[in-house]
N, CA, C and O atoms as a printed pandas DataFrame, in Angstrom:
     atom_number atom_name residue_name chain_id  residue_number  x_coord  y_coord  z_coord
0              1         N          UNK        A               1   -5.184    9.517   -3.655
1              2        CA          UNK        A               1   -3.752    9.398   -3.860
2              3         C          UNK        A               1   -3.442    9.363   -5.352
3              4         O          UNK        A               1   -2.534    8.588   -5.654
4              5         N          UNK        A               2   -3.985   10.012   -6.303
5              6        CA          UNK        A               2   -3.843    9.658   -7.381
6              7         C          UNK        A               2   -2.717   11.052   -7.753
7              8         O          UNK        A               2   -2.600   12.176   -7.265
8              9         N          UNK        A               3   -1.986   10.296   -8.886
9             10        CA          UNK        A               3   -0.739   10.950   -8.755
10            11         C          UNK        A               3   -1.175   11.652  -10.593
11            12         O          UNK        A               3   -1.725   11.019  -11.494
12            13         N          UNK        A               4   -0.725   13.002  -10.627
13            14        CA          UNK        A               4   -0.748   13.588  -11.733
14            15         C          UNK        A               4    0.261   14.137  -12.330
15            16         O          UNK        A               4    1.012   15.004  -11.883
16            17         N          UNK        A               5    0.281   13.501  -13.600
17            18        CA          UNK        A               5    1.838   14.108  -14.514
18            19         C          UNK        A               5    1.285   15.358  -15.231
19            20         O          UNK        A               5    0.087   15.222  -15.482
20            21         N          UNK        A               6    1.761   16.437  -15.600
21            22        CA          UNK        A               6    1.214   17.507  -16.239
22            23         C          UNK        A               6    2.671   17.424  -17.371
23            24         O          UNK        A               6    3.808   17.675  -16.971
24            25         N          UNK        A               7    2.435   17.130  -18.435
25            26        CA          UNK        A               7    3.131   17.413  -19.932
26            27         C          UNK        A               7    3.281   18.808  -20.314
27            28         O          UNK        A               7    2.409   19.660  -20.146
28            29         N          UNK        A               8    4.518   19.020  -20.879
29            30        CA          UNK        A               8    4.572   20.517  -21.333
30            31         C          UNK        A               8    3.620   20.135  -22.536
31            32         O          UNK        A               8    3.609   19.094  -23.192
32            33         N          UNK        A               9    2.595   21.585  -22.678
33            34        CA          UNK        A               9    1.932   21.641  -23.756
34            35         C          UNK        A               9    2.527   20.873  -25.264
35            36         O          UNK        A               9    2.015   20.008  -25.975
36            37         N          UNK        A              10    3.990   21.714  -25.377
37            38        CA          UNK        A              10    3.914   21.966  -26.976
38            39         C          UNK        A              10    4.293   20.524  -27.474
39            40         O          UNK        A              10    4.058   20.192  -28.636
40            41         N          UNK        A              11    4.999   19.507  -26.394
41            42        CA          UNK        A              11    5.313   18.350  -26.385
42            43         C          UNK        A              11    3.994   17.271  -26.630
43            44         O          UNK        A              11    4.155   16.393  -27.477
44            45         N          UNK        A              12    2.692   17.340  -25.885
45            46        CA          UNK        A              12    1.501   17.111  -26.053
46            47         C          UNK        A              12    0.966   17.258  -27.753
47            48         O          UNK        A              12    0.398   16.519  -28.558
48            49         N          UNK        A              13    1.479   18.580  -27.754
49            50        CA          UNK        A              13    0.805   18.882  -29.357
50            51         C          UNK        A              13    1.584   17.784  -30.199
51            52         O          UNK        A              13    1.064   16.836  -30.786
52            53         N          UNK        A              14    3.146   18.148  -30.134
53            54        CA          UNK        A              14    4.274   17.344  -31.406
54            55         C          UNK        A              14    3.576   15.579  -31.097
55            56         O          UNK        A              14    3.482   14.842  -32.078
56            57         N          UNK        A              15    3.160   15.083  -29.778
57            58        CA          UNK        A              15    3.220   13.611  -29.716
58            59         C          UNK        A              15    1.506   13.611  -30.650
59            60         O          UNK        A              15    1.451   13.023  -31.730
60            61         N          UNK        A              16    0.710   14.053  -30.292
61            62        CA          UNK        A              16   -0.900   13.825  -31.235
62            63         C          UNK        A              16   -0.382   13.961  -32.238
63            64         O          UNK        A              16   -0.406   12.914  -32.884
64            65         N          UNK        A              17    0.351   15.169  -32.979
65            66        CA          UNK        A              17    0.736   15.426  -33.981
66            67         C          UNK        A              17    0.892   13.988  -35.177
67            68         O          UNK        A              17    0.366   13.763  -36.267
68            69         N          UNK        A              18    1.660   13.398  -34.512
69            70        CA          UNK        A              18    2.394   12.303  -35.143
70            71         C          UNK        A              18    1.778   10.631  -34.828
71            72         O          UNK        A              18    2.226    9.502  -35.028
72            73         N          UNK        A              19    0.507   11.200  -34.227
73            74        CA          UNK        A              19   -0.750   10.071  -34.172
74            75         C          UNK        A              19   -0.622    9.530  -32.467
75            76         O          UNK        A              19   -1.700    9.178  -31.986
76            77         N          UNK        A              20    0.218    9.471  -31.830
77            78        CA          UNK        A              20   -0.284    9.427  -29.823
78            79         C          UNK        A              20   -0.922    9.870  -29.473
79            80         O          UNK        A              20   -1.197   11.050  -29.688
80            81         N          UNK        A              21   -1.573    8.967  -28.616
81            82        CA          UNK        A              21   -2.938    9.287  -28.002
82            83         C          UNK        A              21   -2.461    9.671  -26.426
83            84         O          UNK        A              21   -1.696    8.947  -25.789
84            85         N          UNK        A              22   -2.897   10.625  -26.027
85            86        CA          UNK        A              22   -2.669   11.017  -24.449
86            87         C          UNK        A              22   -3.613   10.750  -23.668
87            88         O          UNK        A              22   -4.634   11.434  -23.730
88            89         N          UNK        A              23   -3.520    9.825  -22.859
89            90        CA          UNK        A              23   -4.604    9.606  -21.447
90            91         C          UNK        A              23   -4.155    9.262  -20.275
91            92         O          UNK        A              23   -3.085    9.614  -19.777
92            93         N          UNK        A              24   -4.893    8.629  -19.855
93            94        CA          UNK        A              24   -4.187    8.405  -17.970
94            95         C          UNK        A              24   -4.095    6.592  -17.951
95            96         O          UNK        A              24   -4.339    5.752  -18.817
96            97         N          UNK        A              25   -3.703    6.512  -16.766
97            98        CA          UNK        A              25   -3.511    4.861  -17.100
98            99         C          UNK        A              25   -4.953    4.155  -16.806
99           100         O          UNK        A              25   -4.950    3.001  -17.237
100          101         N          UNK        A              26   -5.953    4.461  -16.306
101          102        CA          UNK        A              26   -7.020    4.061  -16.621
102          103         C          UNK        A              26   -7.520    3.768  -17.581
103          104         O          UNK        A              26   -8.052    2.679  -17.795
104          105         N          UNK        A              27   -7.425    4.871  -18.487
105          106        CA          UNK        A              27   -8.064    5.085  -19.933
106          107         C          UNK        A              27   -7.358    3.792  -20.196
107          108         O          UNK        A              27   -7.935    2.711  -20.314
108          109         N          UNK        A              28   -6.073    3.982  -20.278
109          110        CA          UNK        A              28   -4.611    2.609  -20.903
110          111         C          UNK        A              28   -5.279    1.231  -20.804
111          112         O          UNK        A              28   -5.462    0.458  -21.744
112          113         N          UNK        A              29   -5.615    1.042  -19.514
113          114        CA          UNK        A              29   -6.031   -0.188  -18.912
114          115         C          UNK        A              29   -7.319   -0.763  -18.598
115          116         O          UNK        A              29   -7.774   -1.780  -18.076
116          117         N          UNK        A              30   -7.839    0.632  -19.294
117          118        CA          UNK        A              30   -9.953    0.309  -19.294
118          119         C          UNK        A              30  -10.150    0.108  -18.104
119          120         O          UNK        A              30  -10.680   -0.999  -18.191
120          121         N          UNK        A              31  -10.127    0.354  -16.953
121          122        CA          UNK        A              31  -10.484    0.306  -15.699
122          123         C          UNK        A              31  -11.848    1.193  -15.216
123          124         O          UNK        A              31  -12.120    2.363  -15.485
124          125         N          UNK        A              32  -12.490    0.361  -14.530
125          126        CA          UNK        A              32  -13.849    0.690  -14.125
126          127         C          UNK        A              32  -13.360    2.050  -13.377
127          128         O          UNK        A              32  -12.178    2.369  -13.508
128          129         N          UNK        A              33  -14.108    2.750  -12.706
129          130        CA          UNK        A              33  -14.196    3.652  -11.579
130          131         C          UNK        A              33  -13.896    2.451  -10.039
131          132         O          UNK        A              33  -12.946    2.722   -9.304
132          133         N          UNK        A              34  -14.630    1.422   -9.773
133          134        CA          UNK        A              34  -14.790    0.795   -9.028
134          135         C          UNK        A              34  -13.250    0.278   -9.208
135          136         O          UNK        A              34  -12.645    0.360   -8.139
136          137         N          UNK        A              35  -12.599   -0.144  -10.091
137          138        CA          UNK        A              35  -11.439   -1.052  -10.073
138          139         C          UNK        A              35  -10.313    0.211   -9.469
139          140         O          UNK        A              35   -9.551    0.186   -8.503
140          141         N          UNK        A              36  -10.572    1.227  -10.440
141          142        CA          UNK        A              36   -9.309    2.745  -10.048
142          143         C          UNK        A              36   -9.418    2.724   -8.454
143          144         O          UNK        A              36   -8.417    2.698   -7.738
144          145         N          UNK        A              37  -10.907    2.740   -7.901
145          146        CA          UNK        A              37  -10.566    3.285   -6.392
146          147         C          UNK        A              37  -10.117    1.995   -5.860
147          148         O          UNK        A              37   -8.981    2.148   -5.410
148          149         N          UNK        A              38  -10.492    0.887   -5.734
149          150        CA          UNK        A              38   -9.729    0.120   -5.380
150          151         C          UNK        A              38   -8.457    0.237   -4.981
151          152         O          UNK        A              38   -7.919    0.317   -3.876
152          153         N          UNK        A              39   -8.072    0.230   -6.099
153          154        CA          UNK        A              39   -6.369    0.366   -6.351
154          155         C          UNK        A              39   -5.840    1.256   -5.345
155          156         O          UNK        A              39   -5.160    0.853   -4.401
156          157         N          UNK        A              40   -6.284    3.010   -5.629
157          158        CA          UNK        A              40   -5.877    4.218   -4.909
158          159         C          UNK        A              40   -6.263    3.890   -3.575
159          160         O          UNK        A              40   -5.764    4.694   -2.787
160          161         N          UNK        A              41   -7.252    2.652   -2.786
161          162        CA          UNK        A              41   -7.341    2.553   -1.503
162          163         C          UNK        A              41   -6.483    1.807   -1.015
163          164         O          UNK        A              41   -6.066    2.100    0.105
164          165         N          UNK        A              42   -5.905    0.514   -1.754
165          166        CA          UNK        A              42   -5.082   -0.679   -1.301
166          167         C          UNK        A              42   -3.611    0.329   -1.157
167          168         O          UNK        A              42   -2.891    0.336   -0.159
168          169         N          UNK        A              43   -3.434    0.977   -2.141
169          170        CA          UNK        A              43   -2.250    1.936   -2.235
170          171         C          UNK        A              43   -2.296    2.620   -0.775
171          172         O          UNK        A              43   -1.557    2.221    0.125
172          173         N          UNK        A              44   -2.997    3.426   -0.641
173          174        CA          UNK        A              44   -3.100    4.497    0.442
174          175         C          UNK        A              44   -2.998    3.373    1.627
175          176         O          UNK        A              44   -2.058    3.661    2.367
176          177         N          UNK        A              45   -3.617    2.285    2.000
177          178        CA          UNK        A              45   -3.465    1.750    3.270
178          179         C          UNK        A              45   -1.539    1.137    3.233
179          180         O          UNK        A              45   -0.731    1.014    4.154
180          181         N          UNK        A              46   -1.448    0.952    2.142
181          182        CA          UNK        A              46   -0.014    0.400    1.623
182          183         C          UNK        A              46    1.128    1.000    2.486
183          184         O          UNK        A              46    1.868    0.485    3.323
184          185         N          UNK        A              47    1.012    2.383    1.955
185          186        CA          UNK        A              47    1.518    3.454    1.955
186          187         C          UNK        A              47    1.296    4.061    3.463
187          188         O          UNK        A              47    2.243    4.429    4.159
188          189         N          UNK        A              48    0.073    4.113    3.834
189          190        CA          UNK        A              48    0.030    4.056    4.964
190          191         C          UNK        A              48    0.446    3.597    6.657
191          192         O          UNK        A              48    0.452    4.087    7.786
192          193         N          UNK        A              49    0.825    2.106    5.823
193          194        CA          UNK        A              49    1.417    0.957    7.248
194          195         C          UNK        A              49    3.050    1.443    6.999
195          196         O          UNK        A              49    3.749    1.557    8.006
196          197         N          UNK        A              50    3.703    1.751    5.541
197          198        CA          UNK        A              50    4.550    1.498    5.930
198          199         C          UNK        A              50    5.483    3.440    6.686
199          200         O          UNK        A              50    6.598    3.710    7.134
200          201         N          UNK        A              51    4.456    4.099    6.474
201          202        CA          UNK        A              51    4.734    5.338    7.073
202          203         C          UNK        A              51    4.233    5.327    8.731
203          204         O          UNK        A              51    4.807    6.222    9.352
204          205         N          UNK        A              52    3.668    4.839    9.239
205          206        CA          UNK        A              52    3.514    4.750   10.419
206          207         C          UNK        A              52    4.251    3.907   10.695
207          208         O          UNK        A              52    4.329    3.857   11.922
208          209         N          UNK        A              53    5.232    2.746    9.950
209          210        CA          UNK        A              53    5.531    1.669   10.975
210          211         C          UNK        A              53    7.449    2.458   10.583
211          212         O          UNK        A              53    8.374    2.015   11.263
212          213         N          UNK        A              54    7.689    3.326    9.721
213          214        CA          UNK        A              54    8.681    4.216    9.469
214          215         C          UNK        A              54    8.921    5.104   10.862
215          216         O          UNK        A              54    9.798    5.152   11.725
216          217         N          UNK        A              55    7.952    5.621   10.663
217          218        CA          UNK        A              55    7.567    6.928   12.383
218          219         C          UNK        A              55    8.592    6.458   13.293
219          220         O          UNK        A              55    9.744    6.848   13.484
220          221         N          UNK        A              56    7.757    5.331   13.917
221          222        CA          UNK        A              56    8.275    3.978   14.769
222          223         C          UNK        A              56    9.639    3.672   14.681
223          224         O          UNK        A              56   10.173    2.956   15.528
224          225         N          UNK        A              57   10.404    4.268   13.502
225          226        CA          UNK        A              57   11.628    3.772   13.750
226          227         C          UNK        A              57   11.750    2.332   13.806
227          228         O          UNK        A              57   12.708    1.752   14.317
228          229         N          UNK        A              58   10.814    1.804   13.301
229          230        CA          UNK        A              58   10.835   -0.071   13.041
230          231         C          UNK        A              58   11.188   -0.723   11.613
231          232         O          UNK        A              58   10.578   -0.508   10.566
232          233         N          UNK        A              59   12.186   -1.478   11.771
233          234        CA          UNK        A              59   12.807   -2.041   10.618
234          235         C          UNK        A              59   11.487   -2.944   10.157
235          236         O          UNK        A              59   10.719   -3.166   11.093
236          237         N          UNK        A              60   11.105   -3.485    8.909
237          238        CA          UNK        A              60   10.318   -4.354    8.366
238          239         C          UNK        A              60   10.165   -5.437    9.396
239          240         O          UNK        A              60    9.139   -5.849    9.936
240          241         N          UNK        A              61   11.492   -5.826    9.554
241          242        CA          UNK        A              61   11.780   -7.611   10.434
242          243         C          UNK        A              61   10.876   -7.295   11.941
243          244         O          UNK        A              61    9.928   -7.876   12.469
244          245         N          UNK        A              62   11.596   -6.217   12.272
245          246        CA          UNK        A              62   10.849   -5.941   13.697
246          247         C          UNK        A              62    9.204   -5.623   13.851
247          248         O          UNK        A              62    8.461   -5.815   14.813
248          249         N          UNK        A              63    8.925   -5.051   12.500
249          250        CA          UNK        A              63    7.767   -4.881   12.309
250          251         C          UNK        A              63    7.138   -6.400   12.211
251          252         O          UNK        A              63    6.468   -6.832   13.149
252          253         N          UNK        A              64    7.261   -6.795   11.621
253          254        CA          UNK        A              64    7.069   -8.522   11.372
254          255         C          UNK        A              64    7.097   -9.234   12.835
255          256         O          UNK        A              64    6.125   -9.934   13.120
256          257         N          UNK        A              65    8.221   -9.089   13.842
257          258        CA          UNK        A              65    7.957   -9.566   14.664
258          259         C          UNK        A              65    6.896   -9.534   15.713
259          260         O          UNK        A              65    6.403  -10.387   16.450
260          261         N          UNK        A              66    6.663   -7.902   15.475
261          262        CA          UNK        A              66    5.320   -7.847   16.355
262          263         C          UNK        A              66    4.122   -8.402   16.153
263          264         O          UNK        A              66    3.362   -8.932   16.964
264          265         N          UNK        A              67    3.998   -8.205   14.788
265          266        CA          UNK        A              67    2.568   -8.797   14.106
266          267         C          UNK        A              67    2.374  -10.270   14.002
267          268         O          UNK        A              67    1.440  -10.724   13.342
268          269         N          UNK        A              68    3.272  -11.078   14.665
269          270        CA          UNK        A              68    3.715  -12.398   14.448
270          271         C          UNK        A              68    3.931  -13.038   12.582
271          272         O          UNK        A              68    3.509  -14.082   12.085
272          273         N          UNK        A              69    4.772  -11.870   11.925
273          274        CA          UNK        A              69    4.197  -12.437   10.627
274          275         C          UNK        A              69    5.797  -12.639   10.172
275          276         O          UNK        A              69    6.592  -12.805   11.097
276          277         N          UNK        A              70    6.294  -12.635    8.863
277          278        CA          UNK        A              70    7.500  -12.785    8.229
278          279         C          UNK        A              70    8.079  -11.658    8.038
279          280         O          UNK        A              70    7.338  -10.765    8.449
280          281         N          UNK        A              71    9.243  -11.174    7.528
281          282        CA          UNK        A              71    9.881   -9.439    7.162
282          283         C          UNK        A              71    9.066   -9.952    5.899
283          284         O          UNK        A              71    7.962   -9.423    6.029
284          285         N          UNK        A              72    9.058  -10.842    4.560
285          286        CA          UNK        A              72    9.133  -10.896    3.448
286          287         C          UNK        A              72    7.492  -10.396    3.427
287          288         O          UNK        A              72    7.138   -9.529    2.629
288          289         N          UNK        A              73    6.538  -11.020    4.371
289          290        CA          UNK        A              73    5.152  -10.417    4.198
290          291         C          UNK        A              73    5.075   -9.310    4.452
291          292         O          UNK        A              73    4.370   -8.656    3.683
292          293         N          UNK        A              74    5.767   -8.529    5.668
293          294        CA          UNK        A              74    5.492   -7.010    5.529
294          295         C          UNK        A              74    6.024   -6.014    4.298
295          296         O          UNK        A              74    5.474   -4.947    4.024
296          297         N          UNK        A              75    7.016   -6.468    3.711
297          298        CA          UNK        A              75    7.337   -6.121    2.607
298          299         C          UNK        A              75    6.035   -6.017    1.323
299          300         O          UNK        A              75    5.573   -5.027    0.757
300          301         N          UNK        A              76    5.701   -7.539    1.174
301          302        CA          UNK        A              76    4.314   -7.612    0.414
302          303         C          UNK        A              76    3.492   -6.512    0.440
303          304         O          UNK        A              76    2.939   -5.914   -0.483
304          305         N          UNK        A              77    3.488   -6.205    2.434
305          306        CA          UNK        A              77    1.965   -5.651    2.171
306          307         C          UNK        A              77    2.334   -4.412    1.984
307          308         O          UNK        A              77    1.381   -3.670    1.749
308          309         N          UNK        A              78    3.658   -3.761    2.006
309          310        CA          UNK        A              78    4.028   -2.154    2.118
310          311         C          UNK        A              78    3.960   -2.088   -0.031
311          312         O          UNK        A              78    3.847   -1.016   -0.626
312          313         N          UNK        A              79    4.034   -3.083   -0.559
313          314        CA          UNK        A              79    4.354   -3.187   -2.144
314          315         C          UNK        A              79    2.893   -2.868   -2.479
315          316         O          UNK        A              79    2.485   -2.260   -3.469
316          317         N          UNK        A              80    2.182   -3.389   -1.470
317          318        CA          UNK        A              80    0.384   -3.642   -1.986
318          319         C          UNK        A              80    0.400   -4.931   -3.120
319          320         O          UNK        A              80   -0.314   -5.020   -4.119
320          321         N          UNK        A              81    1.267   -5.738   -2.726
321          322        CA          UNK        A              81    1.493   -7.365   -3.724
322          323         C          UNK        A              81   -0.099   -7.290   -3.557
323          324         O          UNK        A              81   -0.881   -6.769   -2.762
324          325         N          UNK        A              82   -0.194   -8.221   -4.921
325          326        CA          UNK        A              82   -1.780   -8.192   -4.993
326          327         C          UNK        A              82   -2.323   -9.603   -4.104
327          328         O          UNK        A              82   -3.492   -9.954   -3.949
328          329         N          UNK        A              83   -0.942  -10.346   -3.526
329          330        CA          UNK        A              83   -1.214  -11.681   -2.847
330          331         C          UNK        A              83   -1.893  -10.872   -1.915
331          332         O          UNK        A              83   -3.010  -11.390   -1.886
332          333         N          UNK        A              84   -1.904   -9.813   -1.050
333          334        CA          UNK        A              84   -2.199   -9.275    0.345
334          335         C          UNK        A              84   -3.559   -8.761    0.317
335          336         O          UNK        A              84   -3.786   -8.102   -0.697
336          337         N          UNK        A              85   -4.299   -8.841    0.935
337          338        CA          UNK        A              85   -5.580   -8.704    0.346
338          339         C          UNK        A              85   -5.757   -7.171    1.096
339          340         O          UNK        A              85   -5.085   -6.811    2.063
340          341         N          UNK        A              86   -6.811   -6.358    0.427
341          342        CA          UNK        A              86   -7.375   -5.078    1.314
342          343         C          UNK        A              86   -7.640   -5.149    2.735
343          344         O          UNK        A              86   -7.234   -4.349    3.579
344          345         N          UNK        A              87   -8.558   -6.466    2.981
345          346        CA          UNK        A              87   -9.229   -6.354    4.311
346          347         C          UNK        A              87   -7.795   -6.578    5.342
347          348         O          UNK        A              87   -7.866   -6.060    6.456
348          349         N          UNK        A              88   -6.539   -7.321    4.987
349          350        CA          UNK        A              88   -5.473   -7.830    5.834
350          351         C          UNK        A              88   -4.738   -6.077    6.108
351          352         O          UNK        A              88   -4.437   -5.849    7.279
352          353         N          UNK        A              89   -4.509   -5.074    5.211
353          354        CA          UNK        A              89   -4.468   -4.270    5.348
354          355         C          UNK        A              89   -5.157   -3.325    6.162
355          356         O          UNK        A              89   -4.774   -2.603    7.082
356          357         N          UNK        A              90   -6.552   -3.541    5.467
357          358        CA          UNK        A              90   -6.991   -2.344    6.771
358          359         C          UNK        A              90   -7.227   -2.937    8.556
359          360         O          UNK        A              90   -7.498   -2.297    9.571
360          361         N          UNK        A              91   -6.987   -4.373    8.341
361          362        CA          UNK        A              91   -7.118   -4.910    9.702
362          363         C          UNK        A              91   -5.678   -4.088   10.759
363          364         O          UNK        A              91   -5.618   -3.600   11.887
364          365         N          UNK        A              92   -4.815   -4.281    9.760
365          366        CA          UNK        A              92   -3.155   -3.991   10.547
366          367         C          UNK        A              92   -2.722   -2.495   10.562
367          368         O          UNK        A              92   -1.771   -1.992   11.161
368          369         N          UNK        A              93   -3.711   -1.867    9.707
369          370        CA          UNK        A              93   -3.146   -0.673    9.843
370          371         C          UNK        A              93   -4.307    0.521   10.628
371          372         O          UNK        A              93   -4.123    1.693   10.959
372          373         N          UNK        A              94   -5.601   -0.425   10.743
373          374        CA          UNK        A              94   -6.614    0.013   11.792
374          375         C          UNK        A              94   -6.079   -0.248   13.209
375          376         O          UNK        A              94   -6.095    0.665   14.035
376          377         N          UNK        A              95   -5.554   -1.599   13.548
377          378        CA          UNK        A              95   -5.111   -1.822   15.421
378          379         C          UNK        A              95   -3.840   -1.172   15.463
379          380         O          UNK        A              95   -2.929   -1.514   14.709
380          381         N          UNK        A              96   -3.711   -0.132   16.414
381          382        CA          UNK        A              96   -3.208    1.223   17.276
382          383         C          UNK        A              96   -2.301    0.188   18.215
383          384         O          UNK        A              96   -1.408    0.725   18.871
384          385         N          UNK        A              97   -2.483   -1.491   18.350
385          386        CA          UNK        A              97   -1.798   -2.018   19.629
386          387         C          UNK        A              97    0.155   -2.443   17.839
387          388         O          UNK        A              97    1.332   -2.137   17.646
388          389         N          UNK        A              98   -0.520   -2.930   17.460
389          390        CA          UNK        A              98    0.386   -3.047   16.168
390          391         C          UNK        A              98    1.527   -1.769   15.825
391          392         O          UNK        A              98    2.412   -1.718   14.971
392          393         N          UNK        A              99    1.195   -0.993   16.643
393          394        CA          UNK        A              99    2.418    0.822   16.339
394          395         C          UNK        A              99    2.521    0.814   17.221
395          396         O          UNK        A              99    2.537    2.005   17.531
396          397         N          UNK        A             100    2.661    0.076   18.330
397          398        CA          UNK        A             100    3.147    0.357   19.732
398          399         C          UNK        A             100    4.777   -0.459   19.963
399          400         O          UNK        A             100    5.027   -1.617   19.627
400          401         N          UNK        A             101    5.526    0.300   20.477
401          402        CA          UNK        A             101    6.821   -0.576   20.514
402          403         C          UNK        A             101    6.622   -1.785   21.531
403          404         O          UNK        A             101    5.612   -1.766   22.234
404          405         N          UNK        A             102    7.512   -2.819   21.649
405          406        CA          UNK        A             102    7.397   -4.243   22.234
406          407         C          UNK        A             102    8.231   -3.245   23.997
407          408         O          UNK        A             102    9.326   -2.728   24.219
408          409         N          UNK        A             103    7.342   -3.378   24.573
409          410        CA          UNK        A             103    7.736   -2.920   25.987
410          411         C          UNK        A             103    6.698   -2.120   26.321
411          412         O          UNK        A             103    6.544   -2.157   27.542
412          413         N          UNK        A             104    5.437   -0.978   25.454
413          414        CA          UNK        A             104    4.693   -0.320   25.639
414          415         C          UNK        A             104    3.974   -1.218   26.469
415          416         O          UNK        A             104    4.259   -2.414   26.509
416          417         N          UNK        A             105    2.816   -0.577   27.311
417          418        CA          UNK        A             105    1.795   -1.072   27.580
418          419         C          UNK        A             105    0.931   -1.863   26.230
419          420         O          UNK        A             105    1.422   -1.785   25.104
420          421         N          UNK        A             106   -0.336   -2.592   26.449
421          422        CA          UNK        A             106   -0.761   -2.985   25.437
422          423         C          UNK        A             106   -0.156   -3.454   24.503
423          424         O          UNK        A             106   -0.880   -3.981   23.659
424          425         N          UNK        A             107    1.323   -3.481   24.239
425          426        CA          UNK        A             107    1.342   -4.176   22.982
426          427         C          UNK        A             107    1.728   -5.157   22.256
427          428         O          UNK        A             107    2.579   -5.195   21.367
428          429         N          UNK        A             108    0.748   -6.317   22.880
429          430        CA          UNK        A             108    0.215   -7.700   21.904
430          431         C          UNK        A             108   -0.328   -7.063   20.822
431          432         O          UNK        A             108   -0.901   -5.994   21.031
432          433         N          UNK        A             109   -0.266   -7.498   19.701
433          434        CA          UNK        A             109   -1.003   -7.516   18.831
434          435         C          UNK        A             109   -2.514   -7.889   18.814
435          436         O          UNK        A             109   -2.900   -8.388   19.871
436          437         N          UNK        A             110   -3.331   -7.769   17.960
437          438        CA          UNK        A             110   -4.796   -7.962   18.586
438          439         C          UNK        A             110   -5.437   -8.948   17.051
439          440         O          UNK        A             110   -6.545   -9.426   16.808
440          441         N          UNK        A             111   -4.203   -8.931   16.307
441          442        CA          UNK        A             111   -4.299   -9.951   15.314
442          443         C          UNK        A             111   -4.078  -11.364   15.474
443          444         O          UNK        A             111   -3.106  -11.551   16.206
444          445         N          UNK        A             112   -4.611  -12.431   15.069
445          446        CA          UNK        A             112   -3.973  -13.468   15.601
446          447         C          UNK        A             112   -3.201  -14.344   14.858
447          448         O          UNK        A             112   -3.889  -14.628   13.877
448          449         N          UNK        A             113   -2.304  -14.836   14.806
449          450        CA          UNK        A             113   -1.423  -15.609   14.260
450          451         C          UNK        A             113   -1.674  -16.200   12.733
451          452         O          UNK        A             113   -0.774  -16.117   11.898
452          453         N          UNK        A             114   -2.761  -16.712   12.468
453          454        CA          UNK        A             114   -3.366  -17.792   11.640
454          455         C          UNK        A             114   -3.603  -16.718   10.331
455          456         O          UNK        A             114   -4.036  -17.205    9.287
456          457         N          UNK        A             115   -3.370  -15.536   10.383
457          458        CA          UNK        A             115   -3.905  -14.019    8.846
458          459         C          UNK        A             115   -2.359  -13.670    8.924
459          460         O          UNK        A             115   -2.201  -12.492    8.603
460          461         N          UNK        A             116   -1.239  -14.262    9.224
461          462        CA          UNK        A             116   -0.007  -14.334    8.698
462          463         C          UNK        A             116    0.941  -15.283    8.324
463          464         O          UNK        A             116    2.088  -15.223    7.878
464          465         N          UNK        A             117    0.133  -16.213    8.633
465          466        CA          UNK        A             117    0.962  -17.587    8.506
466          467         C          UNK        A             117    1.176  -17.813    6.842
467          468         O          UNK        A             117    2.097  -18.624    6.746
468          469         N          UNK        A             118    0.753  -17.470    5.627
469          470        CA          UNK        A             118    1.127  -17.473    4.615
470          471         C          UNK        A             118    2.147  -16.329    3.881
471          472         O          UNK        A             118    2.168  -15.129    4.151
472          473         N          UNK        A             119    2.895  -16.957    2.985
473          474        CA          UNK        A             119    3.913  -16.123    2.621
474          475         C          UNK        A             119    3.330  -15.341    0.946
475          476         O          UNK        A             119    4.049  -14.532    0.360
């Protein structure tokens, strides 16, 4: 998911010109390889819950209600807040019973209460 800006050349040239340095925000932020993918994975699952739970035609709140959690935490985890951890992500956006509307067959959640109870 890594997102690429492409600079008009001659703009590139005038900014070195005048001593700017051009890099990516890695370079910016000295980031390992290990720290970048991180990031681009927490993003992508991010990005992920909140496009499937979009599909669904489910407001945040309603989304929240299924998962037994808060609207303000599903918000968190669609931001990728760094409070939300990876594994809470790929737990919610791995169970298939969690994208099911409240009337489907199956769909309790298969999460349990106690990995949402914090805000």
């Amino acid at each position: 998911m890594q997102l690429t800006v492409v600079m008009n050349k001659e703009k590139h040239r005038e900014l070195e010109t005048v001593g700017w340095k051009i890099g990516s925000v890695d370079e910016f932020l000295e980031l390992s390889q290990e720290e970048t993918e991180f990031i681009e994975v927490k993003l992508s699952l991010s990005q992920n819950l909140k496009e499937r739970r979009q599909s669904l035609r489910l407001t945040q709140k309603d989304f929240a209600r299924m998962i037994h959690s808060s609207h303000s935490r599903v918000a968190k985890m669609e931001a990728g807040d760094p409070a939300v951890s990876i594994d809470l992500l790929d737990k919610i956006t791995a169970c298939p019973q969690n994208f099911q509307k409240r009337g489907s067959r199956n769909a309790s959640p298969l999460i349990g209460d106690s990995l949402f109870s914090v805000n």
